[in-house]
MARMIVO-371374 format. One record per residue (C-alpha): residue number from 0; residue in one letter; x, y, z. Coordinates in steps of 0.02 Angstrom, whole numbers. Layout:
{k = NUM&r = A&X = X&Y = Y&Z = Z}
...
This chain:
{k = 0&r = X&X = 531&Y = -83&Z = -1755}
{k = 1&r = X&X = 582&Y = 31&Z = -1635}
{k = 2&r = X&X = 654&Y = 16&Z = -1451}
{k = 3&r = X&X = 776&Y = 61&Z = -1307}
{k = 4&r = X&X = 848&Y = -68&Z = -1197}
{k = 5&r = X&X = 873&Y = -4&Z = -1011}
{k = 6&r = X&X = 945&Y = -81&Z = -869}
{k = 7&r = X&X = 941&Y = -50&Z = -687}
{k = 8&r = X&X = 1083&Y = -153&Z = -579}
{k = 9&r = X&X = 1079&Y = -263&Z = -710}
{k = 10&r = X&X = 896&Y = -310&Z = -721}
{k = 11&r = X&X = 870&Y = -258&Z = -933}
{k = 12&r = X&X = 714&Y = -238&Z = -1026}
{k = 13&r = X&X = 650&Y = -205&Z = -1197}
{k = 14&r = X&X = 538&Y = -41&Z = -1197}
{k = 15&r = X&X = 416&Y = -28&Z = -1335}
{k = 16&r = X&X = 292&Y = 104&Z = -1356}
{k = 17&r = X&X = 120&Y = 41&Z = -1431}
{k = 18&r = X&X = 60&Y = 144&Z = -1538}
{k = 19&r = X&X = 233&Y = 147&Z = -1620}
{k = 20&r = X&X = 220&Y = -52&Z = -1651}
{k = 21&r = X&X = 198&Y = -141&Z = -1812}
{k = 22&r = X&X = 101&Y = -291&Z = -1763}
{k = 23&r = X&X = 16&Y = -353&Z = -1592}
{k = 24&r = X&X = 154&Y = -409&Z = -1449}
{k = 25&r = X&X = 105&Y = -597&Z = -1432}
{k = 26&r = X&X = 196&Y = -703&Z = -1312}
{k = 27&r = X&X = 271&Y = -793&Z = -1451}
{k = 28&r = X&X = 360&Y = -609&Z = -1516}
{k = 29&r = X&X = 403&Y = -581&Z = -1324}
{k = 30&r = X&X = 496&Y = -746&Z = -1321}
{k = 31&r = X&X = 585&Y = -719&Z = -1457}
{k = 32&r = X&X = 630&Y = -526&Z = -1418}
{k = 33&r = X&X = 709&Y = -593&Z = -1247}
{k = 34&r = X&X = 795&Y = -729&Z = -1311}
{k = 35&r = X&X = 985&Y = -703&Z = -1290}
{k = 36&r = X&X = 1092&Y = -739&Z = -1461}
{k = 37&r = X&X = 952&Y = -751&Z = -1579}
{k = 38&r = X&X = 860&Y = -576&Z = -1487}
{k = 39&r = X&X = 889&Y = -442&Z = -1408}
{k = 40&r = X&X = 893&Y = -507&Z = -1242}
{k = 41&r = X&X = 815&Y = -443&Z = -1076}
{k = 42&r = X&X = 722&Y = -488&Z = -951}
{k = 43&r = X&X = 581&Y = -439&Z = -1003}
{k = 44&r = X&X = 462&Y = -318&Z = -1094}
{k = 45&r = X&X = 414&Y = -147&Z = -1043}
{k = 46&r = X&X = 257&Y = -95&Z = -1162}
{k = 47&r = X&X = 177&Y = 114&Z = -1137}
{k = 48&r = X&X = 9&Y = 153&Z = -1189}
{k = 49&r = X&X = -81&Y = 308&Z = -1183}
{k = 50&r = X&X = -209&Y = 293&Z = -1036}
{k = 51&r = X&X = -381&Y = 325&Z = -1042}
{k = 52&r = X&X = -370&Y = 436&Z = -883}
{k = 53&r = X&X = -291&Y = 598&Z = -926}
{k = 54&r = X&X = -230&Y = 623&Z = -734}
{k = 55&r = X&X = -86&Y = 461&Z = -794}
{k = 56&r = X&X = 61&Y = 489&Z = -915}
{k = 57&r = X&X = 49&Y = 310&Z = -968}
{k = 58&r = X&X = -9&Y = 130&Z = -960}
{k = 59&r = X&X = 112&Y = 21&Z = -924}
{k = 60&r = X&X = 110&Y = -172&Z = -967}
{k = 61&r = X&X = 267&Y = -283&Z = -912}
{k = 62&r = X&X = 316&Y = -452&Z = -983}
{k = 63&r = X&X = 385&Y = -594&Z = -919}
{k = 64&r = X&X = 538&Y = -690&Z = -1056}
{k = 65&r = X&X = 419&Y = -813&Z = -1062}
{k = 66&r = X&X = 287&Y = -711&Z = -1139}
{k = 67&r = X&X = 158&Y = -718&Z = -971}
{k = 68&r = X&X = 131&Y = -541&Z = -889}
{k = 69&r = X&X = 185&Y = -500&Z = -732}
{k = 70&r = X&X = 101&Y = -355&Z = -622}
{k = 71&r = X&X = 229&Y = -257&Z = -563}
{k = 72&r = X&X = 414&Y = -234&Z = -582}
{k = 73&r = X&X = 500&Y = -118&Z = -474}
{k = 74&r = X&X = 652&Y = -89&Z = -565}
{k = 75&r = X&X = 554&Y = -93&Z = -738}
{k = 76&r = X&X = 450&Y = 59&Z = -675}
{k = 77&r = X&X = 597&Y = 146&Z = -629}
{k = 78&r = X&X = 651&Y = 114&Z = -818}
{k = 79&r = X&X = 512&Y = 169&Z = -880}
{k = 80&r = X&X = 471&Y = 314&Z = -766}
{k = 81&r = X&X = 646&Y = 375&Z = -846}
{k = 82&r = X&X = 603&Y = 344&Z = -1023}
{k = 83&r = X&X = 441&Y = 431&Z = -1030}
{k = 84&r = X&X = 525&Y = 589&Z = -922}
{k = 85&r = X&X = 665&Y = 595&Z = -1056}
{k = 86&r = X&X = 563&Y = 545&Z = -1215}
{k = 87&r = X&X = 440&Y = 698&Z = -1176}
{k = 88&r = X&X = 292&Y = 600&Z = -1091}
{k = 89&r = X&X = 287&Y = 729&Z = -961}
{k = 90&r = X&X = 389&Y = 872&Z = -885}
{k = 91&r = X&X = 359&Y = 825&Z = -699}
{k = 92&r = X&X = 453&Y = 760&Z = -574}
{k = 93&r = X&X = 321&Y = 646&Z = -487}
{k = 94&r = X&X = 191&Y = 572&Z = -586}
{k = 95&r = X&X = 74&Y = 436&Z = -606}
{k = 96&r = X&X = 62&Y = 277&Z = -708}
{k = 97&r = X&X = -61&Y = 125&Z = -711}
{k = 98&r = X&X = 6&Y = -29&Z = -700}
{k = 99&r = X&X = -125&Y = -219&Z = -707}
{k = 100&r = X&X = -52&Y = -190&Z = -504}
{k = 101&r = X&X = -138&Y = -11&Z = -498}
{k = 102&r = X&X = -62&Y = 159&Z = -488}
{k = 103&r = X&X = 104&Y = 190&Z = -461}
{k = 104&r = X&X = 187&Y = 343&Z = -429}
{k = 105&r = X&X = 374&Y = 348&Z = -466}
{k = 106&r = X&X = 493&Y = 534&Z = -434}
{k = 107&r = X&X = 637&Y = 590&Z = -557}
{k = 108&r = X&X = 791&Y = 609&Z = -433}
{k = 109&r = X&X = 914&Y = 630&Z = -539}
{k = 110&r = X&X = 956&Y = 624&Z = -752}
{k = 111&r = X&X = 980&Y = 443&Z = -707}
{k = 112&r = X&X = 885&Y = 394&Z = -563}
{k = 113&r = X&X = 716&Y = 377&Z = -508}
{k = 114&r = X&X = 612&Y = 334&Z = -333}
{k = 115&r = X&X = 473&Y = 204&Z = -311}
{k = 116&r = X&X = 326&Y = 232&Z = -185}
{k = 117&r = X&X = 298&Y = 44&Z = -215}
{k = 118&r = X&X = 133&Y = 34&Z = -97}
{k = 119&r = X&X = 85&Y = -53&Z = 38}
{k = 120&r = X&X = 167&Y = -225&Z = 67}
{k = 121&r = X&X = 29&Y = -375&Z = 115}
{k = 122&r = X&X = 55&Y = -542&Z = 188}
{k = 123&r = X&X = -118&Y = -605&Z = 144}
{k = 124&r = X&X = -168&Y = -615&Z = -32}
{k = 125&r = X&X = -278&Y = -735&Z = -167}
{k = 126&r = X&X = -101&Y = -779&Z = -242}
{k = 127&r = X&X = -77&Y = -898&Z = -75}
{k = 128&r = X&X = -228&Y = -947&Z = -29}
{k = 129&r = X&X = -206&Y = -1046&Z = 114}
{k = 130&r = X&X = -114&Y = -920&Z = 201}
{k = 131&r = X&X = -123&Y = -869&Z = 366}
{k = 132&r = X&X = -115&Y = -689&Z = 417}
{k = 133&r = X&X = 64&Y = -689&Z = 448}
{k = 134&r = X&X = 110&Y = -753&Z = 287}
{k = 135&r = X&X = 205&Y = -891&Z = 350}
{k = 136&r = X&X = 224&Y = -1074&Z = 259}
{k = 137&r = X&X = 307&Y = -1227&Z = 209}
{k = 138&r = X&X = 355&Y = -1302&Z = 23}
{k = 139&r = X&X = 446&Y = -1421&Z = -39}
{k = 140&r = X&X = 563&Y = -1415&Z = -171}
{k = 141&r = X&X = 743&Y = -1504&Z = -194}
{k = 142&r = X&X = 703&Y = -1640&Z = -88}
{k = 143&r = X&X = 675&Y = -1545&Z = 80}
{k = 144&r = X&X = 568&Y = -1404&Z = 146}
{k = 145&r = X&X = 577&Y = -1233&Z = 147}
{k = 146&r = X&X = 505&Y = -1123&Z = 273}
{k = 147&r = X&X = 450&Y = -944&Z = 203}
{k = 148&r = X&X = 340&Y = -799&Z = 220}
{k = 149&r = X&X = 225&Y = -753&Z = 71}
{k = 150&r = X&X = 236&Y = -551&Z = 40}
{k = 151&r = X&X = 107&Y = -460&Z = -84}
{k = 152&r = X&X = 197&Y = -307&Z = -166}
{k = 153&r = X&X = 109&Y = -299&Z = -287}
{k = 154&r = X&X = 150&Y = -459&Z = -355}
{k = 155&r = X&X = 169&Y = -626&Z = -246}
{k = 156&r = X&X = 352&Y = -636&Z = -188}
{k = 157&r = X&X = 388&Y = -799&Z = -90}
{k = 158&r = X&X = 545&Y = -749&Z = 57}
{k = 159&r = X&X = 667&Y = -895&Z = 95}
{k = 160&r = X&X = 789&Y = -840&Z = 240}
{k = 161&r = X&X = 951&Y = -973&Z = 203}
{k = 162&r = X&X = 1069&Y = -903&Z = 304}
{k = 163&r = X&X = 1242&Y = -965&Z = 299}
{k = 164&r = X&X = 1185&Y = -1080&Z = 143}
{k = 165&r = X&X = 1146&Y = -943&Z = 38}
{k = 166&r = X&X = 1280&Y = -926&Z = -89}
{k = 167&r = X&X = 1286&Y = -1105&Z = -124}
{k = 168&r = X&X = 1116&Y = -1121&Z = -180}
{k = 169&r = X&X = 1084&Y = -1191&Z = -360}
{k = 170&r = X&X = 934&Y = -1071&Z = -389}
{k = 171&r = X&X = 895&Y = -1153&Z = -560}
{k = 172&r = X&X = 865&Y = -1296&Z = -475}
{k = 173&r = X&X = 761&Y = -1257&Z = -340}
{k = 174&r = X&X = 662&Y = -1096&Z = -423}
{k = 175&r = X&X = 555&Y = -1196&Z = -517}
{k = 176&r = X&X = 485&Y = -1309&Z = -394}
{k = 177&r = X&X = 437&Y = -1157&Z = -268}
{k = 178&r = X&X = 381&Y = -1049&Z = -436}
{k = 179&r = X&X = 261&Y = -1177&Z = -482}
{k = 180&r = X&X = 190&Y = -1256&Z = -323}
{k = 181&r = X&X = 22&Y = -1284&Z = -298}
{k = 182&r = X&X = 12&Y = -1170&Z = -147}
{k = 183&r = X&X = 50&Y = -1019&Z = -263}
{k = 184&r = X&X = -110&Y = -1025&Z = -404}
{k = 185&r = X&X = -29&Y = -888&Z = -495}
{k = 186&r = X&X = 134&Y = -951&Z = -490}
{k = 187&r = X&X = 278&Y = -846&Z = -358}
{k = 188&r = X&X = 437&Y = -730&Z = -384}
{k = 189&r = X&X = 567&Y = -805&Z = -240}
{k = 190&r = X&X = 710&Y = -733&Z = -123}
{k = 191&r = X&X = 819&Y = -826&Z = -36}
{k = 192&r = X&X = 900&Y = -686&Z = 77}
{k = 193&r = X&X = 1042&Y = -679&Z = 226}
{k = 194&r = X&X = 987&Y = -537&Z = 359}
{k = 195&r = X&X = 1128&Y = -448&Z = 460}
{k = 196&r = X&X = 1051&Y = -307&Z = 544}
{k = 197&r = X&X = 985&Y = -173&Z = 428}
{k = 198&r = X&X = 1085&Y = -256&Z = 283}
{k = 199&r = X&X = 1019&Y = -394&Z = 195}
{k = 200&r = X&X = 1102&Y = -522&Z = 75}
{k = 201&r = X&X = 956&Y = -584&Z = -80}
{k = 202&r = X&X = 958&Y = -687&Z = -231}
{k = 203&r = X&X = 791&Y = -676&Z = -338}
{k = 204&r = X&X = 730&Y = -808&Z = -457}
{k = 205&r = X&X = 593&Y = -720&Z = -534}
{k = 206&r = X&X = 432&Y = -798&Z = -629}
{k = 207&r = X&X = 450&Y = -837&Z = -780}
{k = 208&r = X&X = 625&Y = -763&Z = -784}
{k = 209&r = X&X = 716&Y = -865&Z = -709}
{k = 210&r = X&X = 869&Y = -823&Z = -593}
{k = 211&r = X&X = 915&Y = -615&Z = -620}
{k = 212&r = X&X = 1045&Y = -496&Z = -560}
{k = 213&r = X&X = 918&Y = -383&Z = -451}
{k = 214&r = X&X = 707&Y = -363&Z = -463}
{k = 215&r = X&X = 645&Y = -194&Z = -353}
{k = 216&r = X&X = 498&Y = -297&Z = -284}
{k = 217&r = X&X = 597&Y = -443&Z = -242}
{k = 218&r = X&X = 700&Y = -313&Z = -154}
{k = 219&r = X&X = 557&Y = -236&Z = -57}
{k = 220&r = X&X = 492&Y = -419&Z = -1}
{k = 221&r = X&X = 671&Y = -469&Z = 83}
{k = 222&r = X&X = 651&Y = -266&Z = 166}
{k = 223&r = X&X = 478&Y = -329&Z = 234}
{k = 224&r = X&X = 523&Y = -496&Z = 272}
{k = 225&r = X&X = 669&Y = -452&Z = 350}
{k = 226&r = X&X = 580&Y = -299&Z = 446}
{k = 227&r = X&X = 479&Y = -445&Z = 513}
{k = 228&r = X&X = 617&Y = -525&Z = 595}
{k = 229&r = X&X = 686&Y = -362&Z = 672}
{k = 230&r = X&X = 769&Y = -263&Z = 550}
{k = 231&r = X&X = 769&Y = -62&Z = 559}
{k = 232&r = X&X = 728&Y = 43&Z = 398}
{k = 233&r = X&X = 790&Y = 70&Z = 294}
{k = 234&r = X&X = 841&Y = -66&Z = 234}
{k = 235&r = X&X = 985&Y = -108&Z = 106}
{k = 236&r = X&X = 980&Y = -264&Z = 6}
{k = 237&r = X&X = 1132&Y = -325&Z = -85}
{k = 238&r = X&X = 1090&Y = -403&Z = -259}
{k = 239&r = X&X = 1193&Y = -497&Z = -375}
{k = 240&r = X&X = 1181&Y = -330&Z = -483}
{k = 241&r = X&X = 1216&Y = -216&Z = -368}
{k = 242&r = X&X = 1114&Y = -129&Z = -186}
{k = 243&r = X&X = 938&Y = -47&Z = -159}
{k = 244&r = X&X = 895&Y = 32&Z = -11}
{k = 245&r = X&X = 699&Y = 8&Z = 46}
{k = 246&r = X&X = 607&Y = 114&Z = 143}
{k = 247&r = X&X = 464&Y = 48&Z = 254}
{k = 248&r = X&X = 371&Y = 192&Z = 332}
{k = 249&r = X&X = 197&Y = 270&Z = 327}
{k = 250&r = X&X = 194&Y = 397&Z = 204}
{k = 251&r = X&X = 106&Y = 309&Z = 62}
{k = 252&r = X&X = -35&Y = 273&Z = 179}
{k = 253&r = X&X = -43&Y = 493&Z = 231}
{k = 254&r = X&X = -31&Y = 522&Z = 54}
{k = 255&r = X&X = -166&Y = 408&Z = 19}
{k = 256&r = X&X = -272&Y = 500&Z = 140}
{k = 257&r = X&X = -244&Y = 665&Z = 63}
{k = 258&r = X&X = -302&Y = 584&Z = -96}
{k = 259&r = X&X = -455&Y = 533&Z = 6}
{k = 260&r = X&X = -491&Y = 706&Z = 86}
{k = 261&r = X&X = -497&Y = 764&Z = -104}
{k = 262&r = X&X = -627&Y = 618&Z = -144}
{k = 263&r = X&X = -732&Y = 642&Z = -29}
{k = 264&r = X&X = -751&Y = 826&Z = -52}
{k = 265&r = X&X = -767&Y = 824&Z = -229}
{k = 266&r = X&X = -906&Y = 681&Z = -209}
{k = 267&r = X&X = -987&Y = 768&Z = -80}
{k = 268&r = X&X = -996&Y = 935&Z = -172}
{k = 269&r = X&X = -1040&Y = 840&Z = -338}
{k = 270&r = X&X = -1197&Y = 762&Z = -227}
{k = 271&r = X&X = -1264&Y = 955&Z = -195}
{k = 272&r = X&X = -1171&Y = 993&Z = -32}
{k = 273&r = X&X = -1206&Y = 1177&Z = 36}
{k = 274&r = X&X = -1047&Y = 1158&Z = 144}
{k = 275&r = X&X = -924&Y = 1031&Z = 185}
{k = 276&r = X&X = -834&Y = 1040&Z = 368}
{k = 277&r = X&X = -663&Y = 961&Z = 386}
{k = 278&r = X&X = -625&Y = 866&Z = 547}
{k = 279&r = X&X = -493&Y = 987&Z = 590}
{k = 280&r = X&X = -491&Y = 1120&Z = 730}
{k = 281&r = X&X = -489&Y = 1299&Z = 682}
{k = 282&r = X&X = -504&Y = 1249&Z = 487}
{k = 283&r = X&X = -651&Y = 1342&Z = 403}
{k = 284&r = X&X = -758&Y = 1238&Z = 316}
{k = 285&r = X&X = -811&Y = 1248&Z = 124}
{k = 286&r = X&X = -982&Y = 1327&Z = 71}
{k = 287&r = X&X = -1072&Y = 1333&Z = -87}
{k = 288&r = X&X = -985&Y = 1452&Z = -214}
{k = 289&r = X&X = -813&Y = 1440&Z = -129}
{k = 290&r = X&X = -664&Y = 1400&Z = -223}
{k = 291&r = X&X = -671&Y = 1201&Z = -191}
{k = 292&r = X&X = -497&Y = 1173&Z = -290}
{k = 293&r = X&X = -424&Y = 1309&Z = -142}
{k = 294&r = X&X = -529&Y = 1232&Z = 31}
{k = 295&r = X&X = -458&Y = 1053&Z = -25}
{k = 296&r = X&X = -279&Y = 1120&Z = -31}
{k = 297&r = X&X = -307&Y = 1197&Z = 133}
{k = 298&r = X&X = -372&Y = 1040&Z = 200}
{k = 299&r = X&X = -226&Y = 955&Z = 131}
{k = 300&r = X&X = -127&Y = 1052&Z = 215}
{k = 301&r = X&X = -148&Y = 1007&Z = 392}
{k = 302&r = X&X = -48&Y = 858&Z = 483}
{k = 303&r = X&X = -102&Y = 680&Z = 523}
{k = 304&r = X&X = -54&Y = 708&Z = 687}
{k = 305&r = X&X = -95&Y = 755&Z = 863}
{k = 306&r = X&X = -192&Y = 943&Z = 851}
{k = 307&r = X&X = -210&Y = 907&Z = 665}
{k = 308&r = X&X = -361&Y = 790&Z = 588}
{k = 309&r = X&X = -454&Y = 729&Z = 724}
{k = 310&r = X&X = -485&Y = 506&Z = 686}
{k = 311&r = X&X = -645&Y = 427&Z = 741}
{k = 312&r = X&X = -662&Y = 227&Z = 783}
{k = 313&r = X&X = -839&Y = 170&Z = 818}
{k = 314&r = X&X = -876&Y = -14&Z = 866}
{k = 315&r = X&X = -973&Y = -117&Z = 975}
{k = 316&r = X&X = -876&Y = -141&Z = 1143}
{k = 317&r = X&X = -985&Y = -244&Z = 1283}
{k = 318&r = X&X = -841&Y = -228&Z = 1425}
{k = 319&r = X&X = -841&Y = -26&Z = 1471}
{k = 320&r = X&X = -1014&Y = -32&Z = 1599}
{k = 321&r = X&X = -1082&Y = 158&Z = 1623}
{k = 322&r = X&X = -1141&Y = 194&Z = 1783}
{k = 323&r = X&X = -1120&Y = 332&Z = 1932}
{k = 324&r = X&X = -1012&Y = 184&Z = 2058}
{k = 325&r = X&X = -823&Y = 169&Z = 2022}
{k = 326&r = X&X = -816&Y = -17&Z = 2132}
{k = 327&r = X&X = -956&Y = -59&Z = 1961}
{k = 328&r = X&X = -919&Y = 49&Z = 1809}
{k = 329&r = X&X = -780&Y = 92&Z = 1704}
{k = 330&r = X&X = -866&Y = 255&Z = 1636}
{k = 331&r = X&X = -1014&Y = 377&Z = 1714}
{k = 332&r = X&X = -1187&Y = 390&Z = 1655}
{k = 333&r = X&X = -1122&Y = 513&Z = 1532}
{k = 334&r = X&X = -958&Y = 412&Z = 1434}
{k = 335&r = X&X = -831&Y = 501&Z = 1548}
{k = 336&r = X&X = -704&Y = 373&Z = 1625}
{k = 337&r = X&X = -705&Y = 392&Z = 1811}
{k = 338&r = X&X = -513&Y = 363&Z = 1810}
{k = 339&r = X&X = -467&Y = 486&Z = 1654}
{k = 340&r = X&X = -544&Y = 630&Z = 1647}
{k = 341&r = X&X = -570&Y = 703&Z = 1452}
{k = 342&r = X&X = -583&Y = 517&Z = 1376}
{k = 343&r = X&X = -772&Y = 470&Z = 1359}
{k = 344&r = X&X = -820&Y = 319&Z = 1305}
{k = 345&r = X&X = -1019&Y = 248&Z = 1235}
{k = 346&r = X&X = -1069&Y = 71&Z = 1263}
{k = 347&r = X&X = -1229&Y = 30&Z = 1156}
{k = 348&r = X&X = -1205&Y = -153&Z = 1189}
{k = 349&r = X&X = -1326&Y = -212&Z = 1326}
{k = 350&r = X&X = -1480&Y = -83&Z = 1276}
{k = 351&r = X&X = -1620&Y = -181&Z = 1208}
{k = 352&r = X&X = -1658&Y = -194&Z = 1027}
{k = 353&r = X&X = -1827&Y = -254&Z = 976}
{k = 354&r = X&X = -1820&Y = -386&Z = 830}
{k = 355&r = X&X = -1807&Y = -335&Z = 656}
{k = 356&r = X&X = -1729&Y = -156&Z = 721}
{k = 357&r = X&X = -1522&Y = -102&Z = 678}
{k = 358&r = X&X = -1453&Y = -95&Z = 840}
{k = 359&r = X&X = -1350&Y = 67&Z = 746}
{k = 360&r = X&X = -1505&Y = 164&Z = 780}
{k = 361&r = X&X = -1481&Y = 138&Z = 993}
{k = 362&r = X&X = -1288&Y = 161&Z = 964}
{k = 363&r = X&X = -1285&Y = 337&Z = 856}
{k = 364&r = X&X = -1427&Y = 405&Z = 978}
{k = 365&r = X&X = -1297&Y = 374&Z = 1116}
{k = 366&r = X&X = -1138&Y = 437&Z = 1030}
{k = 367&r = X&X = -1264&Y = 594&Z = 997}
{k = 368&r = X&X = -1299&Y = 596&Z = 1187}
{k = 369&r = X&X = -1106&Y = 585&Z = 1242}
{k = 370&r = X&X = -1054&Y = 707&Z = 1105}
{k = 371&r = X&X = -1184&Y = 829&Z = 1169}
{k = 372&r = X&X = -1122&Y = 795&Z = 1369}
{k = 373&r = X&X = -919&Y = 831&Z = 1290}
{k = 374&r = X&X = -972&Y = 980&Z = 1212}
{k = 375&r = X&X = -1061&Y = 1033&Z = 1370}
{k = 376&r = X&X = -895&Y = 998&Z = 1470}
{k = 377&r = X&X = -797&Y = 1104&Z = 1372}
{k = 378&r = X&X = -892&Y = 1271&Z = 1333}
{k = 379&r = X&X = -839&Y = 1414&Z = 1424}
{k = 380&r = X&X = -929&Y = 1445&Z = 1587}
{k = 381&r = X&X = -1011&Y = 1609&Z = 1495}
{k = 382&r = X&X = -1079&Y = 1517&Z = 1369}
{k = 383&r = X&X = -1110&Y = 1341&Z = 1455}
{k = 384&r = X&X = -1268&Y = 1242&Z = 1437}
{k = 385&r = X&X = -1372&Y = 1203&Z = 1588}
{k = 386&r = X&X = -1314&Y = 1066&Z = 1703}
{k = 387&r = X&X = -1327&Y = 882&Z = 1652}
{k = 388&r = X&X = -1433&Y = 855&Z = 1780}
{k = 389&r = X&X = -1578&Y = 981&Z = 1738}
{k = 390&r = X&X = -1542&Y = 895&Z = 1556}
{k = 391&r = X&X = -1559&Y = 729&Z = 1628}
{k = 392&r = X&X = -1719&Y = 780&Z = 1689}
């Protein structure tokens, strides 16, 4: 059988390459390929596939020493992110892989280094149900109770803060107990951290692992956790094996919405579309028998930001009254605030709606009425439409 061993600050796995193995990996085999002494050793196992979807380099499967799978591993994506650069997966610097967590998309920095966009960190999840939505809780374990914050990273990590006590913890002792409790169904990774400012002091006792020298998401849930409580990014977070630095910012969720802008146009061109108009000023729009590949990049290209892609929020509001009195109304008869001129507003809430009809119906044929009375406002005088009062009329 054939495999590589890599480590990253200490935290070692097995990586194995399906199609390249003699028999199935059972959890028995996994045990016994992590055992210290008697195996190889490691802290787990990192197993690459070929992926159905040609737009991933891999599938990648991680294992836990005690033969259970885990969803993600930070570090172990790195590992493997470096592997399948250097065994000739793929040529690129940024790429994707499909983890049982979802895509990941790591970036070759270096011969021996790699970056993590990790996604978007969660403090509600189904691996602590009774959650609230600041992820806060109690358990017991050693005799006295812990307070923590749950954090889904893709996995469930379980954040301790121990302060001053933190180095004298007996982690083997107390892991277990918060691992297995009931409140966690699918059993919990744990940190017990130390935050000092932007730096922040963790020991990880992984599931199904045990106590280990560093784990990347265990590393981004202190960063989060200690965000939380104050704590500028980015973040560095000083393991037993050595220090990661975590980033928390917004950029997954603008890349994300490029990947949507692509979506969407490709659905909506797929469904027949004649032409598809961005939400972007001065941006030409896409028309049947354009180059679609070239409009999206274009698209792509413009910021998230003010003067960029223009964001719409509709809702029912109930509190913004419309009428021609200041002393009564917040907005005119038309959406236009009386006290902010250029911010219109449309309040569908108190109209009438006969039984059995969707109130949408009254609320789009108002935003269709404001948009017309904004577009009116801001033509040139040349080209303006009549008044709104002959189009009241």
């Amino acid at each position: 059988m054939r495999f590589e061993k890599w480590q990253a600050l200490g935290n070692d796995y097995v990586i194995l390459e399906e199609e390249a193995l003699p028999w199935a990996l059972t959890p028995g085999r996994i045990r016994r390929l992590c055992a210290p002494h008697f195996g190889v050793g490691s802290d787990g196992i990192l197993l690459l596939g070929r992926p159905e979807d040609p737009a991933q380099v891999a599938e990648l499967r991680i294992f836990n020493p005690d033969g259970s799978e885990a969803e993600l591993s930070g570090n172990g994506a790195r590992e493997a992110a470096l592997y399948l650069r250097s065994s000739g997966w793929t040529d690129e610097d940024e790429f994707s892989i499909l983890t049982k967590a979802g895509e990941i998309r790591p970036e070759i920095t270096g011969p021996d280094s790699a970056t993590l966009a990790i996604g978007r960190a969660s403090l509600t999840s189904s691996d602590y149900p009774a959650g609230g939505p600041d992820g806060v809780g109690a358990v017991t374990a050693g005799g006295r109770e812990w307070r923590f914050r749950h954090v889904s990273i893709g996995n469930p990590q379980c954040v301790i803060e121990a302060g001053e006590e933190l180095e004298d913890l007996d982690l083997g002792a107390i892991g277990p107990e918060i691992e297995r409790s009931s409140l966690f169904p699918n059993r919990t990774n744990v940190s017990f951290t130390r935050i000092a400012g932007a730096m922040v002091r963790a020991r990880i006792f992984e599931r199904g692992g045990g106590e280990t020298l560093s784990s990347g998401t265990g590393a981004s849930g202190a960063a989060v956790a200690a965000s939380l409580r104050g704590a500028a990014s980015p973040i560095t977070v000083v393991l037993d094996g050595g220090e990661l630095t975590v980033e928390l910012t917004d950029e997954l969720d603008v890349r994300n919405t490029m990947r949507a802008i692509d979506a969407q146009a490709r659905l909506h061109a797929a469904a027949g579309a004649r032409e598809i108009q961005p939400m972007a000023a001065g941006t030409p729009a896409w028309r049947e028998g354009d180059d679609l590949d070239a409009a999206i990049a274009r698209w792509q290209r413009v910021p998230l930001a003010a003067g960029g892609f223009r964001l719409f929020t509709a809702h029912q509001m109930g509190t913004c009254r419309m009428g021609a009195d200041p002393a009564t109304s917040v907005a005119g008869p038309w959406g236009e605030l009386h006290d902010t001129a250029g911010v219109w507003v449309g309040d569908a809430s108190a109209f009438p709606t006969s039984s059995g009809t969707n109130p949408m119906i009254s609320i789009m044929a108002l935003a269709h009425r404001t948009a017309e009375a904004i577009a009116a406002a801001h033509q040139p005088a040349s080209a303006a439409a009549p008044p709104l009062q002959a189009a009241r009329s």
